[in-house]
N, C-alpha and C positions, 0 to 999 in steps of 0.2 A: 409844529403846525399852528398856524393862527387861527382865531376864533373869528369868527365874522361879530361885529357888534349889531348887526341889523335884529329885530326881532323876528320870528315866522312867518309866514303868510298863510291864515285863514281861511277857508270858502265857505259859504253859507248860502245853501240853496234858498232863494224865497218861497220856492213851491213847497218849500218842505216845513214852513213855517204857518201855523196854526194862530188864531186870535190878530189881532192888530197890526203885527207884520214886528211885534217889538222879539229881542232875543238877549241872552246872556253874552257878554264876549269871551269868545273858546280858552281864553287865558284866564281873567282876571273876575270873569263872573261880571261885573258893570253892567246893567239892563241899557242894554241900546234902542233905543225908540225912533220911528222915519219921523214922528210927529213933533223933535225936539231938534229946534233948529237955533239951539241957545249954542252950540259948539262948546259946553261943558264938558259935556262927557263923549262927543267926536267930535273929529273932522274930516272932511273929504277929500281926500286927495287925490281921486284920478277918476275921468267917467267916459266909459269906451262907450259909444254910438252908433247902430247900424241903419242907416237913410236916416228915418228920425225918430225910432226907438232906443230909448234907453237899452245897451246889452249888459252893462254891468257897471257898479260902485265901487271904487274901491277906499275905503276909509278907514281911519288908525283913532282905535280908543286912549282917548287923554291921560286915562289909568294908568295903562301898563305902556302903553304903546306898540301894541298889536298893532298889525296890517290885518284886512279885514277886507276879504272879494265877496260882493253880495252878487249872485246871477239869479236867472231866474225872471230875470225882468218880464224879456222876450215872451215867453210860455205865459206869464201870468195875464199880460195885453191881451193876447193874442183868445184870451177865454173868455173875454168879455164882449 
């Protein structure tokens, strides 16, 4: 049986995220920040849309190379 070489795929609620909207990546630990748009320590690689809400991010930490789903967008618009 072959091993897939792709890494996991993450989810991370943003509702469920506390302070600045910064988190650990579920693999490698790396502090990801929305406020860090140096693409050091991510990048973004895929951003689903609904009309013209953000519904989700999907981005892979530089580190290890996690995939990484942030949702949550939607609910969090949507309370302000």
């Amino acid at each position: 049986m072959k091993r897939k070489s792709e890494s996991k795929t993450y989810v991370i609620d943003l509702t469920k995220i506390d302070g600045d909207g910064s988190f650990p990546c579920p693999k490698c630990g790396v502090i990801i920040s929305p406020d860090d748009e140096t693409e050091e320590v991510y990048v973004i690689v895929d951003t689903k849309v609904k009309g013209e809400q953000l519904e989700e991010l999907v981005i892979r930490c530089n580190k290890c190379g996690s995939k990484i789903r942030l949702t949550g967008f939607l609910l969090s618009t949507q309370k302000a």
